[in-house]
N, C-alpha and C positions, 0 to 999 in steps of 0.2 A: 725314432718317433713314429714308427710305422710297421705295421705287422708283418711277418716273414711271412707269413701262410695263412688261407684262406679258413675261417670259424670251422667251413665244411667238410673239412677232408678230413677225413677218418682214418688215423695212425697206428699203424700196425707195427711190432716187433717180433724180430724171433733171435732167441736167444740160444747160442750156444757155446763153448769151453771157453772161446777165447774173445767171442763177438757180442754182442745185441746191437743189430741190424734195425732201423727205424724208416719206417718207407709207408706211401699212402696205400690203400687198404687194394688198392686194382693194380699195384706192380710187383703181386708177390714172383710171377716168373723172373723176372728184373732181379728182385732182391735174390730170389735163392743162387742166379746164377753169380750174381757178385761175393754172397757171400764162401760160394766151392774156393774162389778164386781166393777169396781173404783169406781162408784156411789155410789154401795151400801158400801162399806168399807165409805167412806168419810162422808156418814151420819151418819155410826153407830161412827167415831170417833169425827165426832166433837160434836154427843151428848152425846159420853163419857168424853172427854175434855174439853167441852166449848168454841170451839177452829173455829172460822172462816175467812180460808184463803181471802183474798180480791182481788186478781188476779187468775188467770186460773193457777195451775196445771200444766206443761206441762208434756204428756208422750211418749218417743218414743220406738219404735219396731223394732229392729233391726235383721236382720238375715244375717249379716254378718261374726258369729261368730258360730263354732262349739263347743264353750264351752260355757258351762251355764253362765250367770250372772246376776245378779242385782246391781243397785247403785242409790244414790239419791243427792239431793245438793239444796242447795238453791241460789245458784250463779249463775249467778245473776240475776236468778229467780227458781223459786221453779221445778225442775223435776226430771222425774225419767228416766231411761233408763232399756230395758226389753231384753234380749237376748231368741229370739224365740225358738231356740235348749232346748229341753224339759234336764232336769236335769237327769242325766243317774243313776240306779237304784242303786248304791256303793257309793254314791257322800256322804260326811258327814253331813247328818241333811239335806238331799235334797230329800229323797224320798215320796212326799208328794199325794195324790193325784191329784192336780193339783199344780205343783211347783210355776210354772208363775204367777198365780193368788197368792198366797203364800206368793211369797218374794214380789210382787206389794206392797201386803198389809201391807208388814215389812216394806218398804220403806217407804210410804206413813206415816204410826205411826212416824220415824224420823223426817220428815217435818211436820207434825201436834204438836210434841213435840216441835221443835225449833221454832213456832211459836205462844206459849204461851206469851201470854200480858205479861210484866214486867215491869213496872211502867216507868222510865225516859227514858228505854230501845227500849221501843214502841213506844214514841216520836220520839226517834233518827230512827228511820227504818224511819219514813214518808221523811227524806233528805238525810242521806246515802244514803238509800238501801240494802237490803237483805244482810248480810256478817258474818260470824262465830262468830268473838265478838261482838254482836248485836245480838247472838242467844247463851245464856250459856249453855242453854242443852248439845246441840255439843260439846261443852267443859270437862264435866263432864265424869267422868271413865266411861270407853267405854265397861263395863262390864256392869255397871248400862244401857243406853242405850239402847246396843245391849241386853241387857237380857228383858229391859219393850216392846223393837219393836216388839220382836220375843213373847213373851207375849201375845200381840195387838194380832199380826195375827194370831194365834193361838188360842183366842177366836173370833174374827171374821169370819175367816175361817172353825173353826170346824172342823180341824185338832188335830188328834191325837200326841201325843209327841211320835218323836223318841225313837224305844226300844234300841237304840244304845247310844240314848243322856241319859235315864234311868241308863245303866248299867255303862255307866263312872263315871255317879256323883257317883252310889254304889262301883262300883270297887275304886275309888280314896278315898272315906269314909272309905273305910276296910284298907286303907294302913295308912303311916304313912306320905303321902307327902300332906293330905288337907289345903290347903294354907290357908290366909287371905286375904281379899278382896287387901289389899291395896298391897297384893304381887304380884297379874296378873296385870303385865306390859306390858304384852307382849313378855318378853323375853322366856326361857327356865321355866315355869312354869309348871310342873309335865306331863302327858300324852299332853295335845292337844297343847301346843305352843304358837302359836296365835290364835287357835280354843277358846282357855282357859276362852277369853274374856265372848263369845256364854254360855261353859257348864255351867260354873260358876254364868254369870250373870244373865240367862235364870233361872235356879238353882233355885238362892236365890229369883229371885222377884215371882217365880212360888211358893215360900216357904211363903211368906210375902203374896201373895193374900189370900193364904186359912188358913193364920194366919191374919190375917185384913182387915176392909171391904173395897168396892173398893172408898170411899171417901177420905180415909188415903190413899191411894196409889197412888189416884188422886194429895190430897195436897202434897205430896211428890216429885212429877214430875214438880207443878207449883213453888216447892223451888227452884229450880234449875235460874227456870226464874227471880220468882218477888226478890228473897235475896240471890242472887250469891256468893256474895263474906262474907254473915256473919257469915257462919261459916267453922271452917279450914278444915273437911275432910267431907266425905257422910257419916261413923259413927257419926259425930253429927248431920247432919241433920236426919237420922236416926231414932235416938234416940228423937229426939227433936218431928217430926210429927207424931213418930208412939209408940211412949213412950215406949220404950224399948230398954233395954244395949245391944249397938252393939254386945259386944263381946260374950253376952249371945244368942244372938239370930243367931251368926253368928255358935258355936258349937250345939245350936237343930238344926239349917241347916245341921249342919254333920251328927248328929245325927240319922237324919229322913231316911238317906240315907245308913246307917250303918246296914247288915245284918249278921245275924248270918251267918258261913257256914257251909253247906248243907255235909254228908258225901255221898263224890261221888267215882266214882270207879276210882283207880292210876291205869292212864295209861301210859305208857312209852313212853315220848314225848320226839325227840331227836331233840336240838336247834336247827336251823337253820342260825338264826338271835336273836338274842334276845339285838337288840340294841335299838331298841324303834321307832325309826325314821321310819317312812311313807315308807309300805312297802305292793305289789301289785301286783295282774296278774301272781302268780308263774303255771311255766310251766316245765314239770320232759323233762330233753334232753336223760338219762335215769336212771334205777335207782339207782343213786348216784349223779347228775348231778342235781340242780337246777336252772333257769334261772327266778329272776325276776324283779318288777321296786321296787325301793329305792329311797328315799327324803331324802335330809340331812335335811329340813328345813332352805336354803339357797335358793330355788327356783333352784337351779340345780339337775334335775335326772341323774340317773344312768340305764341302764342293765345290771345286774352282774349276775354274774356266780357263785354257790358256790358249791366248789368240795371236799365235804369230809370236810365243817367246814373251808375250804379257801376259802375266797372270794376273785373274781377279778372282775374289772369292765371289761365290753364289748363295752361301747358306752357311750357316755353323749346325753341326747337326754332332749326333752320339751314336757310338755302336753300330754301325751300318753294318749291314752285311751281302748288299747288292746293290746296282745301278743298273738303269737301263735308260734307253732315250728312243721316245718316236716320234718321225722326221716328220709325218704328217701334220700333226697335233701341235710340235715344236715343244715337246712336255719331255719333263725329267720324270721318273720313277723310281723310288727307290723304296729299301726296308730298312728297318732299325728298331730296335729294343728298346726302348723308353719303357721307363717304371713313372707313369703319367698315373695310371690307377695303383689303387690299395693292393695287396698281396702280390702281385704278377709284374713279373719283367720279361713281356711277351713282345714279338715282335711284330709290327707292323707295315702299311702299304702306305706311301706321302708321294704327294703329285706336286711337283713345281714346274709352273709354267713358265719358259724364257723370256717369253714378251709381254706377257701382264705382269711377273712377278711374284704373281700369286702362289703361294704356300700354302698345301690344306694336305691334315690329315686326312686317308680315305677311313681307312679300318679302323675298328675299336674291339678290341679284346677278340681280335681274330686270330689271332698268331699266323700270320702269312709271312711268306718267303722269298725274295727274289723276282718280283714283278715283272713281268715282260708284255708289253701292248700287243692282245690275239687279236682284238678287235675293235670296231667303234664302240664297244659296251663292257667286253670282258677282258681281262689283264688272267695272264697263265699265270700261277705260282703256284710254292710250294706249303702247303698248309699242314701242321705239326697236332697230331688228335692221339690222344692215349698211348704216346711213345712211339709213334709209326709217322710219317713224312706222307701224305699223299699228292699227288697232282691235280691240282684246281685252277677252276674259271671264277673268276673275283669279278661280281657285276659294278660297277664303280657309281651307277645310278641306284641301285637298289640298296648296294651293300650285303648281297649275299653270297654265297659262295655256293659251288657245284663241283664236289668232290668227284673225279671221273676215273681216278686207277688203283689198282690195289696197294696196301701198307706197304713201308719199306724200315728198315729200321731208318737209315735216311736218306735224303737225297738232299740236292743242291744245284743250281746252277738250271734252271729248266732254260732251253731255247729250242725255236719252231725255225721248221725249215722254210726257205722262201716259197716253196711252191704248195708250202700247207698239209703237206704230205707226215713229215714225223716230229717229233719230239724229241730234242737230243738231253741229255741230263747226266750231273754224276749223280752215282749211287753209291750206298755202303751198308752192307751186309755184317753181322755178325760176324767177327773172326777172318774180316775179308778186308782189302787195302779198296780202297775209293778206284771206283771206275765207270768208264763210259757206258751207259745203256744207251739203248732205242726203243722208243715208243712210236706205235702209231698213233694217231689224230685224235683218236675214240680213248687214249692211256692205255691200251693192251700193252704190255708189254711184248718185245718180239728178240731182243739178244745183247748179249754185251758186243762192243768192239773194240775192247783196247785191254790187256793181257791183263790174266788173273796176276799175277806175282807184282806185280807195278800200281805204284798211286798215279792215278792216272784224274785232272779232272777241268775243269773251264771250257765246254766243248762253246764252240762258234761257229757259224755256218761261213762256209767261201760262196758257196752257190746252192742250187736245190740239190746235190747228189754228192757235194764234198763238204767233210765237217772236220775241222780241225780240234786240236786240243794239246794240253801239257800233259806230256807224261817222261817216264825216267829211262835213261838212257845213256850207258856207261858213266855214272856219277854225277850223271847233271839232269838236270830239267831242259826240254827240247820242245819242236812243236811234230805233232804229228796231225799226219791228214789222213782221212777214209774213205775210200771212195764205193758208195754202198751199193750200188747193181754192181761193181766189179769185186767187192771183197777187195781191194788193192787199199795198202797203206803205203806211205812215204814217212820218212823222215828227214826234216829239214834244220841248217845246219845255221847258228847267229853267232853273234859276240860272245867267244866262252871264257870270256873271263869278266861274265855277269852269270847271273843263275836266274832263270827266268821265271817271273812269279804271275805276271797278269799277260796276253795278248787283246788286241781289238784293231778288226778289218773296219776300213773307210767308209762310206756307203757306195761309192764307186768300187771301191774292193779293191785299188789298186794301193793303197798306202796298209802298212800294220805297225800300230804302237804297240811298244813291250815296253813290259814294265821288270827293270832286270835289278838284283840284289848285286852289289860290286862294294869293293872295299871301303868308300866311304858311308854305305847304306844305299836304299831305294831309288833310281833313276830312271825315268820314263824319257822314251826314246822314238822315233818316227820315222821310219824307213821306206824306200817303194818294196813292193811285197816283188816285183822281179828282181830284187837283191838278193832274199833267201835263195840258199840252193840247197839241193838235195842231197842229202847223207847217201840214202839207200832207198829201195824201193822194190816192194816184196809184196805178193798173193798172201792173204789172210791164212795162210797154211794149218793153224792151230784149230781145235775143236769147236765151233760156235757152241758155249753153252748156254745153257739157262738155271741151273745152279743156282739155289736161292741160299738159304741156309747153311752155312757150313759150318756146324757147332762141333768143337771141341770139348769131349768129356771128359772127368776125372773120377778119380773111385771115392769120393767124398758123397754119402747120402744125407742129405738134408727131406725130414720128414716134412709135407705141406700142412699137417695139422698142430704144429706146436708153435704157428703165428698166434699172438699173444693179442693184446689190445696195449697200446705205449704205455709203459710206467712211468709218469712224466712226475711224479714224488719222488718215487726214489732216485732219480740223478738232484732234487733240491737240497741232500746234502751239503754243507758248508765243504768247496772244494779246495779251499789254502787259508793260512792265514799270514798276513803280509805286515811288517813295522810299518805305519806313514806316519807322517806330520802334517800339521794346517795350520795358516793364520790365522792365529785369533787377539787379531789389534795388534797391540804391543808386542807380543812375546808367538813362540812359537811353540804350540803343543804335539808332543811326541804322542801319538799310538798304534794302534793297528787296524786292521779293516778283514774282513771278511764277505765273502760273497758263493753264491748259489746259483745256477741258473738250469733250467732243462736243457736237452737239447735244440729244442725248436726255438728256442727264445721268448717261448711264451710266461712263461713266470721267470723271476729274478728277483732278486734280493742284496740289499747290503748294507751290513753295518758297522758304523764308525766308532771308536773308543778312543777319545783321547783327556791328557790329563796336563791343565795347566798348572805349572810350580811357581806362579806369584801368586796367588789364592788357593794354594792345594786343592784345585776340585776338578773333577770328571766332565764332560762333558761328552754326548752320544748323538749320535743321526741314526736314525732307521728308517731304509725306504724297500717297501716292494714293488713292482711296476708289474700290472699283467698287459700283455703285449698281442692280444688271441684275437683282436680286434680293432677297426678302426670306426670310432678314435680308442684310441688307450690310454688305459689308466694305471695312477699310482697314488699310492699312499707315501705318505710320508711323518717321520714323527721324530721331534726335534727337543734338544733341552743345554745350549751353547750359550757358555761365560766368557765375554773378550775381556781383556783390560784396554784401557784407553788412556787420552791424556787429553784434557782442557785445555782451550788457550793461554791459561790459566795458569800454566803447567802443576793444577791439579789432576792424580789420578782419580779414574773413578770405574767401576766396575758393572760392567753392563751382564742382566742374565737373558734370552727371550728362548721361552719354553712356547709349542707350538706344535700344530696340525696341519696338513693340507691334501687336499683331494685335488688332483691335476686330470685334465683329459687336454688330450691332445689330438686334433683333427688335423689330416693334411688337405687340402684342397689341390697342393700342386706337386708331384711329388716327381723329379726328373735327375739326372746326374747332373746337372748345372743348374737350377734351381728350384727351388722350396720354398712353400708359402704353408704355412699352418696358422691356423685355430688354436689355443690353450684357454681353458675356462678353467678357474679354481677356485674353492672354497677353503678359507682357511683360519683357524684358531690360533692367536698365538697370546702373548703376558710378555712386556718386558719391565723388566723391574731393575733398580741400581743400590749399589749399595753406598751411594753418596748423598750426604743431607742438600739442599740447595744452597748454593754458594751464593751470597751477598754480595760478592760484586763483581757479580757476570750474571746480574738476573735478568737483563734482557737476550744474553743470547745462550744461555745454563741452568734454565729452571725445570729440574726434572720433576718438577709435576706435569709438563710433557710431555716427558720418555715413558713413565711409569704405569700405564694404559694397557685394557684390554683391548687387544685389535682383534674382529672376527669378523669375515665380511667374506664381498667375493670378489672376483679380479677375472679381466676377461685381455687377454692378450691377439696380438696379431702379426705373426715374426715371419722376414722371408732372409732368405738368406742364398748366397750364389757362389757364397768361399768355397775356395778349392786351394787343397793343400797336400802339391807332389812330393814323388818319390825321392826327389832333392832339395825339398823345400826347408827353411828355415821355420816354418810357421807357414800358415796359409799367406797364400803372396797372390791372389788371382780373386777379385769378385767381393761383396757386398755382405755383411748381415746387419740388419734392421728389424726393430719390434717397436710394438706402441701398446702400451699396458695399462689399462683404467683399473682402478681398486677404489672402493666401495665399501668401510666399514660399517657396520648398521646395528643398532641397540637392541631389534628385536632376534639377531644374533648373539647376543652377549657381551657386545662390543660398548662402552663406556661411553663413547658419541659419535653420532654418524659423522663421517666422513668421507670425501673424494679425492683422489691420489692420479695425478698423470705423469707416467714416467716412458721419455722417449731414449732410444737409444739408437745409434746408427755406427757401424762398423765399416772400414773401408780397408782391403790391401791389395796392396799395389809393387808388381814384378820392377823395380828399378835398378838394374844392372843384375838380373839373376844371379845366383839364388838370391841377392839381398830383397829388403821389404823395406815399402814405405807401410806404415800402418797407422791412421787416425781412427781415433773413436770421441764421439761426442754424446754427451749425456745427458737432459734436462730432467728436471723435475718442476711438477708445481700442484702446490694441496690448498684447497680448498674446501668452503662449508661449513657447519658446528663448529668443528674441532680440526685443525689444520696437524699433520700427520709430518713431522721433523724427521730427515735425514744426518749423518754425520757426513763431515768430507774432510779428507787427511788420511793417509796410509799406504797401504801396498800393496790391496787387492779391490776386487770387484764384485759383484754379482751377476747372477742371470735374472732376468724381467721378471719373468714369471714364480720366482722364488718368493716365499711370503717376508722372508729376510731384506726388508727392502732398505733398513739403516747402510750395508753399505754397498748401496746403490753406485755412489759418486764416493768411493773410498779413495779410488785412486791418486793421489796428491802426493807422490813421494817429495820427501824432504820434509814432510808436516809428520808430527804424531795421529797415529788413529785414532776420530775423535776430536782432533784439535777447532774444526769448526763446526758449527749446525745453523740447520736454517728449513725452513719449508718451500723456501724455491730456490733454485739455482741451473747453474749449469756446469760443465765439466769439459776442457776437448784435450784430448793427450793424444800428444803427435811419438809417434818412434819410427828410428828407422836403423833394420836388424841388418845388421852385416857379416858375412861368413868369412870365420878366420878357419877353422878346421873342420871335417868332416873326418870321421875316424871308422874304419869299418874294421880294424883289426884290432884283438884286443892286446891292452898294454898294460905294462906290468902295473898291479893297484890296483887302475883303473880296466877291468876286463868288458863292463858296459857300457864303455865313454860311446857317443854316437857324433854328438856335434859341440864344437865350439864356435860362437859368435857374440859379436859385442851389440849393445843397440844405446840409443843415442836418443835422449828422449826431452820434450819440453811437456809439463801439464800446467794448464791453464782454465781455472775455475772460480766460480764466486756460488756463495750461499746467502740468503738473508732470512727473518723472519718477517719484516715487517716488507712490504713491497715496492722495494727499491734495490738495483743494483748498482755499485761502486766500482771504483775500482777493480779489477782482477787480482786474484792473488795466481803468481808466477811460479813453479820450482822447474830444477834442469838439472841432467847429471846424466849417466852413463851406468849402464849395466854391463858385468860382468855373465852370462850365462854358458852352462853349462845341461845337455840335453844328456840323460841316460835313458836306457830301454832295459826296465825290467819286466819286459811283458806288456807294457804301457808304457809311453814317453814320460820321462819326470824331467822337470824342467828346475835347475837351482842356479838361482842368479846373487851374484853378487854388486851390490851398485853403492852409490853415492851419489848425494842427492843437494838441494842447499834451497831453499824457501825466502820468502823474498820479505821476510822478517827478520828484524835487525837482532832479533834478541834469541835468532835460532843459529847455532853453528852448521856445519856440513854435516849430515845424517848417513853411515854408513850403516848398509842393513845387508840381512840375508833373506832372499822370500823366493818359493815354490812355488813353478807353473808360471804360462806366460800371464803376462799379465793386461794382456784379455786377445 
């Protein structure tokens, strides 16, 4: 409900054999050097695979976003999307030397994979079109996958393997939690989570190259495509292409990983945290006092506080990507990413003070970095301007900024020495691994100090003339110190059976918390700093460079003048077409759907065909949405026949043909909650093909239903759902709307009218992954002509939809249709329980994802005249079943039972959750 990108950027393409490259009109340097790189990835995969694409490739460039990303799809056509913001130097399995080119080339291996020939499979692509069950790969455990992609890139990059992703496979080998394949689901699987997919799969197929040649690794990839479904798990395929007992070859995997340990020297490390969960940026407020960010692995952070082994949280906050604290002031500073405005997920500057409490963002659409207190007025960060990272003074009274050193591709981490003297920072150059520079005061730049071949980065000051930091050093992460009138570095020696991700000195300087990765995950730890000792200790011997630049060419020429202006029609081609079904009342109609969209997401399209067989008739939805602006709009254009059922247990046959113009305003737009505006104007007829039934004419006189409705409807929705990586359904947060509708004669509408319809949504994590989930639904029409709902069935609506009969459908155990009324209310309780999660596929069923049962009471009344009675009561149990064709499809089976005497148990089948 909100625009990817800003009206003004002007989009460029350049097209060539096997790409059309999409990127704003001032990154053609950017775009031409990714796309040398696409080229050459795409030659060396499709003569690894035998694999060639028949359509262009699309890739786009995005820097709308201050956090790293990649992702790819073949929907519905094959692209990738590249987020320009260089991967910051702690990122997990992101410190590469050139990231961007990196994951291009991970992505790229997925879509080369999902477009392996498969014999009847290949047929069906040339009339379909592109679409997930039409591509098994994508199906297949997402360990397998993600581990051959990251594979891929990794030898065609020439990219060295993470010593951080080394030390997890050994540290999880020496423990006693080394899974089996078919146990990374995704859930809570030993240290990484949902990482587990990456360690693990990466792992084993890196295990399987250099145990078998790369032909068998080949045939084993093309299993997936040409005999999908013939064997039940990936240990028989396995076993089958590479002639070896899964289960033997999956413990030499552990095996290979399993190290003797080392006697190292017991230091006395006093908890902190030793809970496991994603934990980051510790900063001493003093010494007893720690402050820093925690993941539950729910996608909610924290800044806690931990006082002596009690922890309290401080703040719930998103996407941070720095902390800082100044002892003066007694103030927190940090940065984070918030998508609070329209097109941009930029990141900014937040002050919390300890003792007031107070929360205030500083920046607005500045995109700053990493805040550090230079002074009573200015904060050092890092500020991100046309793909370059500069060093700035952030005035915190003004709000303006004072850009003082030259571009870098990027930088990270800025801190000032005590005596005011330098600037210590990491950096990262093109083609170059993260390292230490130095800056003077004034942002000259003046030398690196920590070796080109190493990630090197978190530098900290010990005092004015020694600056520590993490860098690599025989397979692990370590601290090293510099001492800069001497040229002398040291390296010093801690717990190595952690892998060390975050450090922070005391203000006294005598204590250092680490923050170390060990086999049950993240642990934050507090030491005296006369504890560490020193490895070694060496004269800066190597060449002080200044080396900026260090680009790698290829012999691939890319002309600058055949950038195009974006074709954003020609990707609105129809890119699949797909069988669906929908409820419509009684019966369930079989059709298909189709859909279009550019790349940028500014226009989209879809539409629906389907055909009910108790009235033999058609029924269609057509909607575009252009998305170039906020707010955004969409058309939409409708012509839907239910069947129903009276209390009566008369049928009777509803049509409502219709229009609606939707805009859609966000006012609050963040990862954790959303507050929109929706205004609509809309046309609809609905008409019946039942005479009025004599004796049910007070609550069944369709000379009620049979009305032109044409008015307008003003909506107010916020919403706070959040639905994980192991969720059943959203299980976390809030959605709520409040929708007035206004029918009016000098619209075309038969009598004015007034319509209020509230909804409130609730779920709630009760024994994870399970869900408690309420929703409650009122309505009430007043005015001229009072505007009648149906209630009974087995589905819902959204607010804003001009379809507002069934509003309060929900009623299982009733017929759809079975009551009507002009006020009422609705509250249906469920609560989802998880019996299976499936990530492998199995025979039949190759897209099962989840099985869970839910448990449900609805409880509702309708009247027309204004009085409610009694409630009417149903309860029963759902059977559901979750597949992913590209999208979750949700088919439940349940049984239901109404609290009327003249109704039996109702067993039905109904599509998608049911709300």
């Amino acid at each position: 409900m909100i625009a990817d990108f800003h009206p003004d950027i002007k989009w460029k393409e350049i097209k060539t054999k096997n790409f059309i490259l999409v990127y704003p009109d001032s990154y053609l340097e950017s775009a031409i050097i990714l796309l040398k790189e696409a080229e050459l990835a795409y030659t060396k995969l499709s003569v690894l695979l035998g694999v060639k694409i028949k359509k262009n490739i699309r890739i786009l460039l995005s820097d709308n976003s201050d956090i790293f990303n990649s992702d790819s799809t073949i929907f519905p056509f094959c692209q990738i999307k590249i987020n320009l913001a260089e991967s910051k130097p702690d990122r997990i399995y992101g410190s590469f030397k050139n990231s961007i080119v990196f994951f291009m080339t991970k992505e790229l291996s997925k879509i080369f994979m999902s477009n392996i020939k498969g014999g009847p499979i290949s047929f069906l692509r040339k009339f379909l079109g592109n679409h997930y069950y039409l591509s098994p790969m994508l199906l297949t455990p997402s360990p397998i996958i993600e581990g051959y992609s990251t594979f891929f890139a990794l030898l065609i990059t020439k990219e060295k393997k993470p010593n951080e992703f080394l030390f997890t496979l050994e540290s999880i080998a020496n423990s006693r939690n080394f899974p089996q394949l078919s146990n990374l689901s995704g859930n809570y699987s030993n240290w990484p989570a949902k990482h587990s997919r990456l360690v693990f799969g990466l792992g084993f197929v890196l295990f399987l190259a250099e145990k078998y040649p790369m032909a068998s690794m080949i045939a084993l990839i093309n299993s997936y495509a040409k005999q999908p479904h013939k064997y039940r798990t990936t240990g028989a395929k396995i076993e089958h292409f590479l002639s070896g007992d899964f289960d033997e070859l999956w413990n030499e995997f552990q095996l290979k990983y399993k190290k003797k340990k080392k006697n190292l020297k017991n230091i006395d490390f006093k908890i902190v945290d030793g809970s496991g969960m994603l934990q980051r940026y510790p900063v001493f407020i003093d010494n007893n006092q720690i402050i820093y960010l925690k993941n539950n692995f729910k996608e909610s952070m924290q800044i806690v506080l931990d006082n002596k082994n009690q922890e309290s949280f401080i703040l719930n906050t998103d996407d941070v990507s720095g902390i800082s604290f100044d002892t003066k002031s007694n103030k927190l500073y940090y940065s984070a990413s918030i998508n609070s405005t329209p097109y941009y997920k930029y990141s900014e500057i937040f002050e919390y003070d300890l003792d007031t409490k107070k929360h205030e963002q500083l920046s607005i659409k500045q995109r700053l970095f990493h805040p550090v207190r230079a002074s009573k007025q200015n904060l050092l960060c890092i500020k991100r301007r046309s793909n370059k990272d500069y060093l700035t003074y952030f005035n915190i009274k003004t709000k303006k900024t004072n850009v003082f050193s030259e571009g870098f591709e990027s930088l990270s981490r800025p801190v000032i020495s005590p005596d005011n003297n330098y600037i210590a920072c990491s950096i990262k150059n093109k083609n170059s691994y993260w390292q230490i520079g130095l800056f003077d005061i004034n942002g000259k730049f003046l030398r690196y100090i920590s070796e080109e071949n190493k990630i090197s980065y978190y530098p900290q000051w010990k005092d004015a003339n020694t600056l520590f930091y993490i860098s690599e050093y025989e397979k692990d992460n370590v601290l090293y110190s510099y001492k800069i009138g001497e040229n002398k570095y040291s390296i010093y020696n801690k717990d190595q059976n952690g892998f060390l991700k975050y450090f922070s000195f005391s203000n006294k300087k005598d204590k250092i918390a680490l923050i170390l990765l060990k086999n049950n995950g993240y642990n934050t730890f507090a030491i005296e700093y006369s504890e560490l000792s020193k490895i070694r200790t060496d004269y800066f011997k190597k060449k002080i460079y200044n080396k900026r630049n260090i680009e790698e060419k290829n012999h691939i020429k890319i002309n600058k003048k055949i950038q195009k202006k974006y074709n954003i029609y020609r990707d609105l081609k129809p890119g699949y077409f797909s069988p669906t079904a929908v409820n419509a009342g009684n019966e369930i109609q079989p059709g298909f759907i189709t859909t279009g969209n550019d790349i940028l997401n500014k226009h989209a399209y879809e539409l629906n065909l389907n055909y009910g067989f108790i009235k033999k008739v058609f029924s269609y939805s057509i909607k575009y949405k252009y998305n170039g602006f906020s707010p955004n709009f969409s058309l939409s254009a409708f012509d839907k026949k239910n069947s129903y059922r009276n209390q009566y247990q008369n049928d009777f046959f509803l049509r409502t043909v219709g229009m609606q113009f939707l805009f859609n305003y966000p006012f609050i737009k963040t990862k954790n909650h959303q507050v929109y505006l929706a205004f609509d104007i809309h046309f609809e007829k609905i008409s019946s093909d039942n005479k009025e039934d004599s004796n049910s004419e007070s609550l069944f006189n369709f000379d009620l239903i049979n009305k032109s409705y044409n008015g307008l409807g003003l909506s107010l929705i916020y919403n706070s759902s959040k639905e994980y990586y192991d969720s059943i359904s959203q299980d976390d947060g809030i959605k709520m709307s409040l929708t007035f509708s206004k029918d009016i004669k000098s619209f075309g509408s038969e009598y004015n009218s007034k319509t209020l319809f509230f909804e409130y949504k609730h779920y709630i994590s009760l024994f994870r992954p399970n869900v408690l989930s309420l929703r409650l639904a009122m309505i009430k029409s007043f005015g001229e002509f009072k505007r009648g709902v149906f209630m009974g069935g087995l589905g819902t609506i959204a607010t804003t939809n001009p379809l507002k009969s069934g509003f309060l459908g929900l009623m299982r155990g009733f017929p759809s249709g079975y009551f009507f009324g002009t006020t009422g209310y609705l509250l249906n309780t469920e609560y989802r329980i998880s019996i299976l999660k499936i990530e492998n596929s199995i025979l039949f069923l190759p897209y099962l994802e989840r099985i869970y049962l839910t448990l449900f009471t609805d409880i509702g009344k309708l009247v027309i005249k204004e009085e409610l009675n009694k409630p009417i009561i149903s309860y029963g149990a759902e059977f559901n079943v979750k597949f992913n064709l590209g999208s979750p499809i949700i088919v439940a089976f349940g049984f239901a039972k109404g609290n009327q005497p003249e109704l039996k148990t109702k067993v039905y089948i109904r599509f998608d959750h049911s709300f």
